[in-house]
N, C-alpha and C positions, 0 to 999 in steps of 0.2 A: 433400472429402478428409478422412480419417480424422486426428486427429493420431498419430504416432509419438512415443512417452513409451517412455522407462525406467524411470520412479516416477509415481505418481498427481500430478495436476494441478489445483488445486483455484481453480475460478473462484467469485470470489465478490463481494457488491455490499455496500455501507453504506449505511444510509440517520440520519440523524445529527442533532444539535439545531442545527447551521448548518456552516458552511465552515471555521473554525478547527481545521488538526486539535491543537492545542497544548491547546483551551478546551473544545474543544464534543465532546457525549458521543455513543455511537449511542443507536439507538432502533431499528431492524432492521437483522439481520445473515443474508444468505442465502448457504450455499457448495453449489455443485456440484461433487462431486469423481469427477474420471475418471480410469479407473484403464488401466493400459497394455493388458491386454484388451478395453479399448472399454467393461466395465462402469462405470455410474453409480450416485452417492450424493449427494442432498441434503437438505439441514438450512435450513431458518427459524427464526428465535430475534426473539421482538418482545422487548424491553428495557428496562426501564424506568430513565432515563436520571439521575433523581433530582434533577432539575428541569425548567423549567416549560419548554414546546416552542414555540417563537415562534409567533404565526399565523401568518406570511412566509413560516415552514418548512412548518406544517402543511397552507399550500396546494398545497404540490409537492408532498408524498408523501404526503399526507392522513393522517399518523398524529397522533391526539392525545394530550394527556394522560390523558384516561381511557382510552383504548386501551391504554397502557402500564400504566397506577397498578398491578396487581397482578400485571404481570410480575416475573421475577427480574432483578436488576443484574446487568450484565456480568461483574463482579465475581463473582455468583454463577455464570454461564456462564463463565466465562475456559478451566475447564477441561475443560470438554465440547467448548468451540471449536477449543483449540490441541491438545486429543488429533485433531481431526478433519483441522487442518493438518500437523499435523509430521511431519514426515518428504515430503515434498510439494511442491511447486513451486508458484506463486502464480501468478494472472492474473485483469486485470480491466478494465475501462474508465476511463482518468485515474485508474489502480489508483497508478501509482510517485509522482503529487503529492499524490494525497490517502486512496484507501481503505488504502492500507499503512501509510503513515504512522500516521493515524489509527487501522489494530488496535492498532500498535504501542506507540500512548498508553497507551488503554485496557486491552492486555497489562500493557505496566510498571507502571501505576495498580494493577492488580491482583494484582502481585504476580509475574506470567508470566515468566519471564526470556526471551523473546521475539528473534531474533536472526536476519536472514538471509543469516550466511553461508554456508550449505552449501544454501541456496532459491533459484534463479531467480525472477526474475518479468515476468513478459511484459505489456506495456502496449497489450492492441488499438486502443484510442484512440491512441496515437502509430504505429500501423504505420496505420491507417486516416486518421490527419492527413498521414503523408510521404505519402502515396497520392491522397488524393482531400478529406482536410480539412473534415469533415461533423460531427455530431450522432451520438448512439447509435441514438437514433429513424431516421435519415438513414442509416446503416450499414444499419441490420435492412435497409429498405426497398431500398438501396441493393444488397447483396449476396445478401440473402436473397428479393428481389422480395416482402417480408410485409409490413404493418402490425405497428408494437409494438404491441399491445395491452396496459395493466398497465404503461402506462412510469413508471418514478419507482416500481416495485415491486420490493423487494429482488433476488424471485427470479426476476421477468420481466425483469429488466434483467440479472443472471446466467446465465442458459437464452437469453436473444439475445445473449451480450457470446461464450460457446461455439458458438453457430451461425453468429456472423460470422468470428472467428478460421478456421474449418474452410471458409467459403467464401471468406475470404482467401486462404488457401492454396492453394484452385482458382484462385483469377483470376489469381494474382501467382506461379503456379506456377515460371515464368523465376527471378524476384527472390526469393524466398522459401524458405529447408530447411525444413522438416515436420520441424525439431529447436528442443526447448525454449531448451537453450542459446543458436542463434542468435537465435531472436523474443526474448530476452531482450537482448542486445544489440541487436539492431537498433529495439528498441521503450525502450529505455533511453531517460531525458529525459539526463541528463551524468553526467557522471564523479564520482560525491559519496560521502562516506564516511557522510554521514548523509540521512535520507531528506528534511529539510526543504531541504537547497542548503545550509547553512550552513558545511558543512566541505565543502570537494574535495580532489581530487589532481591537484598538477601535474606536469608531463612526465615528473619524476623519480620520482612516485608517492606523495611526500611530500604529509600533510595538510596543506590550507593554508583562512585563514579564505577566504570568500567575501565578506562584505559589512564595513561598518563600517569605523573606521581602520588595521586592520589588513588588510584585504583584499588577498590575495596573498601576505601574509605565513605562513611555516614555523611552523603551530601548534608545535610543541614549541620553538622561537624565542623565542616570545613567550612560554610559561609559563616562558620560563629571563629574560626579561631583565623580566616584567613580570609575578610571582606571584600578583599581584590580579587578574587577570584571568580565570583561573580560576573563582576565587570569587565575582565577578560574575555570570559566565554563568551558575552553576550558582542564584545565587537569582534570576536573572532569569527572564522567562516565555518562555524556549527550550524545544521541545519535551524530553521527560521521551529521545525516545532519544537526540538530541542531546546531550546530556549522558552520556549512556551511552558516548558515540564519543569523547568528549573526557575522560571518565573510565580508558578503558582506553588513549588517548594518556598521559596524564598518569602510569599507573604503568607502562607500557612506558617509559616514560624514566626511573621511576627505577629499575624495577628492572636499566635498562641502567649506570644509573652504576652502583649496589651491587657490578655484575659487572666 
């Protein structure tokens, strides 16, 4: 089954210098972007990540450091990338805990003012977890009856993260609209204002911390009864959008006193 788009849909993979997305850099970035006529477009960017790529790392996706050394930094791609995203709706594999996040970084690192609020983004890994709870490898095999061949490859792990979602949609054709919006909801991990979990909304929609001694507490609450906390978060090692979410918390409250 075809997806149904109203804007181009851009599935894309990271391949990265480890798991942290707050720390760790990419090193390949592959998007395929489909556009609501069915036509496709994609981009590979190897990256040079501008430090050393763990062996640990280098044995899953086999990129090394010389493989990178005389690529351009992300930094220098930032805007070939986000011309390629924007305007576009996002999808990926354990795309909403770690490959979004992680653009995200690397966007803000570089300057991108990087934002998804006017983006869906659809998490095939969590529609293929409430489903059947598998592997990407396990997915291809599983819905697509193929071997991955090139797993742990930027754009073989994007060109199979697109052909599962579309044979999602045949199998689950009952449970599932062939609309972005819904798979974006329904593939959502929670209700968060930012992409690490650190900020949520509760029932009332109000931001509220998630973890630490304030957890459950009314962020704007707490920058009124405890200033420094603020300023904590922001030199602490919270990712760079997290900080961005709690930054424009921070002057929507003041510009609400002002008014």
């Amino acid at each position: 089954m075809e997806l149904k788009l109203t804007k181009p849909i851009c599935f894309f993979d990271l391949e990265a210098t480890g798991t942290n997305v707050a720390t760790d850099r990419i090193v390949e970035i592959s998007i395929l972007k489909v556009f609501p006529n069915g036509n496709k477009e994609s981009k590979t960017w190897l990256v040079n990540p501008e430090r050393p790529i763990p062996k640990e790392v280098v044995a899953v996706h086999g990129i090394t450091d010389e493989k990178v050394a005389n690529e351009p930094t992300f930094k220098q791609l930032s805007g070939l990338v986000y011309e390629m995203i924007k305007g576009c709706d996002l999808a990926g594999y354990n795309s909403n805990r770690y490959d979004i996040p992680l653009l995200a970084e690397e966007m803000l690192r570089a300057g991108v003012d990087f934002d998804m609020k006017n983006m869906l983004a659809v998490d095939v890994q969590t529609i293929f977890h409430k489903m059947e709870q598998r592997t990407l490898s396990a997915a291809y095999k599983f819905y697509c009856g193929k071997d991955l061949e090139g797993a742990h490859s930027a754009a073989a792990d994007a060109e199979a993260t697109y052909e599962v979602l579309k044979s999602q949609l045949d199998r689950y054709e009952e449970h599932l609209e062939n609309d972005v919006k819904f798979l974006s909801q329904f593939s959502a991990r929670k209700n968060c204002a930012d992409f690490a979990g650190f900020i949520a909304f509760n029932k009332k929609g109000q931001e509220v911390f998630s973890f630490g001694k304030h957890k459950g507490k009314c962020v704007e609450d707490i920058f009124d009864q405890e200033p420094g906390y603020y300023g904590w978060m922001q030199n602490s090692d919270f990712p760079l959008y997290t900080k961005k979410v709690l930054t424009a918390i921070k002057l929507r409250k003041l510009n609400t006193k002002v008014k």
